[in-house]
Structures are given as structure tokens and as C-alpha cells.
C-alpha positions in Angstrom: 80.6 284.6 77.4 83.5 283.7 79.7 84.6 281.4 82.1 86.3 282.5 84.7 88.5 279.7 87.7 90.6 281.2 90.7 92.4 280.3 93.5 95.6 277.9 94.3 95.3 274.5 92.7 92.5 272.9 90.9 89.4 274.5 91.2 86.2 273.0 92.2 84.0 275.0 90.0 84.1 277.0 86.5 82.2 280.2 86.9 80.2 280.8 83.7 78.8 284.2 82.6 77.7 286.0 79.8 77.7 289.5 81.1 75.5 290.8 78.0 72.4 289.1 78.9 73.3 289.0 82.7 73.3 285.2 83.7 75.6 283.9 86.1 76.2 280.1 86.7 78.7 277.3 87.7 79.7 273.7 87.0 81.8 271.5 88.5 85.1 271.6 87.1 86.0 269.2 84.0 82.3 269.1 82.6 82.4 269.2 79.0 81.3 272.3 77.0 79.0 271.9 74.7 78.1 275.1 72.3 75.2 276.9 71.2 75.4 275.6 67.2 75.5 272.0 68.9 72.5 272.2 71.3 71.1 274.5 68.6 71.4 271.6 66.0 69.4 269.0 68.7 66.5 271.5 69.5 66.1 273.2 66.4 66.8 270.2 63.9 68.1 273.0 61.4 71.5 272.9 59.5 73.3 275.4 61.7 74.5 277.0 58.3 70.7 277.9 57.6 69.1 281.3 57.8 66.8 280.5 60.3 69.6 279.2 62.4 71.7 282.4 61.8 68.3 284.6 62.6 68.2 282.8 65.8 71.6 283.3 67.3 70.8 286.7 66.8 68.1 286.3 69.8 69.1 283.4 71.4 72.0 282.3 73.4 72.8 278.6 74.9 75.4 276.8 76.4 75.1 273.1 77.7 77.8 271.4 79.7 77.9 267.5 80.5 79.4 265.8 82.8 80.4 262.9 81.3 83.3 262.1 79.0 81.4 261.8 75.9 79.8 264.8 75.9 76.8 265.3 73.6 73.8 267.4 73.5 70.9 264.5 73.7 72.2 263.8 77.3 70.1 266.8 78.3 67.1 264.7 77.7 68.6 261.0 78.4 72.9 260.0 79.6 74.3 256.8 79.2 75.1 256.7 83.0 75.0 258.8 86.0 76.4 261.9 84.8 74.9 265.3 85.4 74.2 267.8 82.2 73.2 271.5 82.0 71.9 274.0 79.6 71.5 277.1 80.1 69.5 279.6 77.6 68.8 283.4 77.0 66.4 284.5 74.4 65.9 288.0 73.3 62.3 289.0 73.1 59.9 291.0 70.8 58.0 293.8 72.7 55.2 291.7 71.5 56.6 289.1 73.1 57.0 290.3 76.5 53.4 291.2 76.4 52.3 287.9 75.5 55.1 285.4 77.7 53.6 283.7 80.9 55.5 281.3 83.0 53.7 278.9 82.5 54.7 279.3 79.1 58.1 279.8 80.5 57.6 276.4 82.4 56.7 274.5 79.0 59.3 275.9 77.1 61.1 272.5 76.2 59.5 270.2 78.9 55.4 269.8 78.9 55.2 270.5 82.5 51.8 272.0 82.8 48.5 269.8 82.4 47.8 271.2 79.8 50.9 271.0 77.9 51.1 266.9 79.3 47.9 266.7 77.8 48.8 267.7 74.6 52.0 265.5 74.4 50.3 262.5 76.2 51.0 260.7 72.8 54.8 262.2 72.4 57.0 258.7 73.3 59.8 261.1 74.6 57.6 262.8 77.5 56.6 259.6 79.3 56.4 258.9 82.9 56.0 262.5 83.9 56.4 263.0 88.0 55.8 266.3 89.7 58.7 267.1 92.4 58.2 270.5 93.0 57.1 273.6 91.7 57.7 276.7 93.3 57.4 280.9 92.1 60.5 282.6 92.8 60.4 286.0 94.2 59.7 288.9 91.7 62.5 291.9 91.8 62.6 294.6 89.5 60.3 293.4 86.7 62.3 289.3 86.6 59.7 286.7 87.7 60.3 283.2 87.7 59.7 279.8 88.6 61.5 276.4 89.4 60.3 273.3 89.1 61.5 269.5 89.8 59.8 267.0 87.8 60.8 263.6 86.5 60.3 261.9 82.9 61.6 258.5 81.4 62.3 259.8 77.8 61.5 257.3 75.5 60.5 254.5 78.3 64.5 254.8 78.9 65.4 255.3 82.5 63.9 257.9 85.3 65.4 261.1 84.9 65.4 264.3 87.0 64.9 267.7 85.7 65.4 271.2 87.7 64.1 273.7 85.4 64.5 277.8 86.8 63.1 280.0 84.6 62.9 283.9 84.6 61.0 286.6 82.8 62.6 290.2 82.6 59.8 292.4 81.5 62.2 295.0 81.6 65.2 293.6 79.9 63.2 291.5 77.4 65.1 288.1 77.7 63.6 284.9 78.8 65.9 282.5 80.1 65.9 279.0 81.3 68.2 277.1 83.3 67.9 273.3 83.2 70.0 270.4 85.1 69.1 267.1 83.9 70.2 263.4 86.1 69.3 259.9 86.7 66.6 259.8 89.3 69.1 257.7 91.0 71.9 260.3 90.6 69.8 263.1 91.6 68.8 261.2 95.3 72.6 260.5 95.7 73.8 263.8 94.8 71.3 266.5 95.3 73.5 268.4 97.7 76.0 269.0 95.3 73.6 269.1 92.6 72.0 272.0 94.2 74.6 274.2 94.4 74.6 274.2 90.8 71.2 274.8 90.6 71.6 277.9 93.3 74.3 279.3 91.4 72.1 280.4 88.3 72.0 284.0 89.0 70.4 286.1 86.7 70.6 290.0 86.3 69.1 292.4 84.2 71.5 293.7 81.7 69.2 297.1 80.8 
């Protein structure tokens, strides 16, 4: 993975890619990066020196970045403040696996988004105050589907958060990835212009 900044002065943005797995992205400069053991370590709940933590960065590869100062991986689900954070995510499927993926799956990766998948965390403190933004399927080409959706949570009971989750299938390529940019609701209203463009730049393209 590399980042890549051009041009005279300070740059706006940080180009992100990780030309393996074919995903393109940007942040605004000066965000905090945040590494795959360390977002690993929150999601997983593993010792990043364990086997199944090895076995997985084998198959998966992630990437948060935060935007503010004290950067740390639980500000995807809930910052101190007003600052945006993104993670990003590739995981290497199984033929088996690419058989059996849906997006709705896809969708309910990390978030329950689904009814179903609310349902069945109804009782979960962290996914409380679920709101349904938008949900939209992206355009198939060459075997990728996705979908994005914006939703709102309060994890916890804390404060109303924002969540723009992209996700794509490759049936081709076998990778699964997931793009998610997390605010206050109140940061999100104030800033989704700019917000957006972050959210437009996740580009993905098949590496096969």
C-alpha cells in the first residue's frame, strides 16, 4: 500500500492505494493513520501476535485513518468530537465463499443494517438508535456489485453518528471490500460536501 501527494505546496488530499487488491481512495491531508494490526486488534479482539491473527492478514487487508489528533481505532464506531474517521477493508475470498457472499451480507458485515440483522442485535447496547438514510445498488461492471448505504446509530446511547458504508463484491477477483466513513450526525449535515468527496473517491478495480 502507498500513499502518494503531488503538486506545489501542501496538498489537500493523500491518495491511498493498494494496487494488489485494486482499491483506490483519499483523505484529507493530516488524518491520522491507523494500521491493519490496530483496527485488527478492535474488531478481532485477538492478540495481533496470535495465529488466527497472522492467518487473517493473509486474507484481509485494512487501513483506518482518523481525523482527529488522538487517533484510535474505536473512533470508527464513536469520536470524542467532530472529527471524521475511515476504514477501508479488502478480504480475500474462498471460491466457496464467492458462491455463498450476498450484499446483504456485504451490507451487514460490521454494521446490522438489514432487518434482519437489527433484529438479531436489537439487544446489542452498541447498535442503538439505528436510522435508515439511504441505501442504494451501485452499478454492476465486470462481475463487482455493490451497494452504499447511509444510516445512523448512537453506539452505546452515546451521540448520533453517521455512517456511509460502500461495499463491493468481485466475483471475479474474489475480494470483498468495504469502505466506511463514520461522523457526528451533526458533522456529517455540516460537512457532507466535503465528506463526499471522500466517499466518491473509493474506487475499486479488479486486480485479476
Amino acid at each position: 500500500m502507498t500513499a502518494v501527494s503531488g503538486g506545489c505546496g501542501a496538498p489537500e488530499f493523500e491518495y491511498v492505494k493498494n494496487a494488489d487488491d485494486g482499491v483506490y481512495f483519499k483523505v484529507p491531508n493530516g488524518w491520522q493513520r491507523l494500521t491493519h494490526e490496530e483496527m485488527d486488534g478492535l474488531l478481532s479482539g485477538e492478540d495481533p501476535e496470535s495465529a488466527a491473527a497472522a492467518a487473517r492478514r493473509e486474507r484481509i487487508w485494512s487501513v483506518g485513518y482518523d481525523g482527529d489528533d488522538s487517533a484510535q481505532p474505536l473512533h470508527l464506531f464513536l469520536g470524542l468530537g467532530d472529527e471524521p474517521f475511515v476504514y477501508v477493508m479488502v478480504r480475500r475470498l474462498s471460491e466457496a465463499e464467492v458462491n455463498a457472499v450476498s450484499l446483504n451480507g456485504a451490507r451487514d458485515l460490521l454494521f446490522p443494517i438489514t432487518p434482519q440483522a437489527r433484529e438479531d442485535n436489537a439487544q446489542n447496547p452498541i447498535f442503538q438508535g439505528f436510522e435508515l438514510i439511504s441505501d442504494e445498488v451501485l452499478a454492476a461492471e465486470s462481475g463487482v456489485r455493490g451497494a452504499r448505504t447511509v444510516f445512523n446509530y448512537s453506539p452505546g446511547g452515546g451521540a448520533l453518528q453517521t455512517f456511509v458504508q460502500t461495499v463491493y463484491v468481485d466475483d471475479v477477483g474474489g475480494r470483498l471490500y468495504q469502505f466506511i466513513l463514520r461522523c457526528s450526525a451533526t458533522c456529517y449535515r455540516l460537512r457532507a460536501a466535503d465528506l463526499d468527496a471522500v466517499v466518491q473517491s473509493f474506487t475499486v478495480r479488479s486486480p485479476r
